[in-house]
C-alpha positions in Angstrom: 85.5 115.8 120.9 89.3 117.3 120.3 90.5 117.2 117.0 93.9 115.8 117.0 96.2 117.4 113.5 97.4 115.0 111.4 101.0 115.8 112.4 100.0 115.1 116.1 98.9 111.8 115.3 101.8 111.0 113.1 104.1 112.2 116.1 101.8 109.8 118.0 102.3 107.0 116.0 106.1 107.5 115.8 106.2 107.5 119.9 104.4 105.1 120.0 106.2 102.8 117.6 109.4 104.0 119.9 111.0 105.8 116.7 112.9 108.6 117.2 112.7 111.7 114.9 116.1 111.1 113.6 115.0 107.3 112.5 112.3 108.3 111.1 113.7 111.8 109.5 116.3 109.7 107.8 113.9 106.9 106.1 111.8 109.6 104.8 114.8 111.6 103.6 113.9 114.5 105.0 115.7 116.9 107.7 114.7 116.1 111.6 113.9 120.0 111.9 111.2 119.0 108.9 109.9 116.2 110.6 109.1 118.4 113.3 107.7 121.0 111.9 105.4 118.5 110.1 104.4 116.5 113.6 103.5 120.0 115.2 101.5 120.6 112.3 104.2 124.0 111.8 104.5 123.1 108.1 102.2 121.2 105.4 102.5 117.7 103.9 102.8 116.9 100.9 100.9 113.4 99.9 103.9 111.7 98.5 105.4 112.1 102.1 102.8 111.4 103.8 102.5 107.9 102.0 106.2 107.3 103.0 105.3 108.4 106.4 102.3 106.0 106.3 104.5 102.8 105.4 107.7 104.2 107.6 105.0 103.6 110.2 103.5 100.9 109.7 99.8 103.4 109.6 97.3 104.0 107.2 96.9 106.8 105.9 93.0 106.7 107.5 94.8 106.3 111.0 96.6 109.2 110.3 94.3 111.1 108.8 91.7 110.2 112.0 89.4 108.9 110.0 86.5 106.9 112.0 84.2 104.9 110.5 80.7 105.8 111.4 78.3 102.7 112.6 75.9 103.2 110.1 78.8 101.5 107.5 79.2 97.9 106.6 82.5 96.7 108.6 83.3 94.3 106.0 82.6 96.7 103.1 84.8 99.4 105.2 87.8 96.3 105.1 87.2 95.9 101.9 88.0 99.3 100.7 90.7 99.5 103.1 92.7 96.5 101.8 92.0 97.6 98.3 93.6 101.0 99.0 96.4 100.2 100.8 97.1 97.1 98.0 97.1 100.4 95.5 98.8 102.7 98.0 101.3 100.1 98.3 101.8 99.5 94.5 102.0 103.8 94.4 104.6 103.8 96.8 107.0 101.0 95.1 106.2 103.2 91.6 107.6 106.2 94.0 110.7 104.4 95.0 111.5 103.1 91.6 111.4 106.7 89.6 113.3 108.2 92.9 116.3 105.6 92.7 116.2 106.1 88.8 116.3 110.4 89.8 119.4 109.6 92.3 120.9 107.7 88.7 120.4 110.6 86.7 121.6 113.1 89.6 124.9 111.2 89.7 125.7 111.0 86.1 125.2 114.7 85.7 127.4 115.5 88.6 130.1 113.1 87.0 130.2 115.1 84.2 
């Protein structure tokens, strides 16, 4: 069994979803030379970006993270967790948006000043 790094697989995932480092660099609002370092696992993650890389791609974070399920679990219990967490991963993310657009606010009124 290889074990594939999580910035392998997220390189995967972009390649696969024919996004170029650039596209995806620039939705996560990060530098290209970031993103790369990330993808050959060069540099750590931090989890708020790696939800934003997880909904840039269209992945959850369990793909990702290469987490299988084993067969000894419940495929409809597994689901079930599954939707629930990306419903609340989801609901994490939009909270993430909303204080950074209110941050941008506050950066440009102090630079105003």
């Amino acid at each position: 069994m290889v074990t594939i790094m999580v910035g392998e697989r997220i390189r995967q995932t972009r390649q696969a979803r024919r996004l170029s480092l650039n596209d995806v660099a620039e939705r996560a609002k990060v530098s290209v030379a970031t993103l790369s370092r990330i993808e050959r696992d060069k540099q750590g993650l931090e989890l708020g970006l790696f939800l934003l890389l997880c909904r840039i791609l269209k992945a959850s974070p369990q793909e990702l993270i290469g987490v299988e399920d084993g067969d000894n679990i419940d495929p409809l219990a597994v689901r079930a967790r599954t939707e629930k967490l990306r419903e609340e991963l989801e609901e994490l993310m939009a909270q993430l948006e909303f204080v950074r657009a209110e941050m941008d606010v506050v950066h440009s009124r102090i630079r105003r000043r």
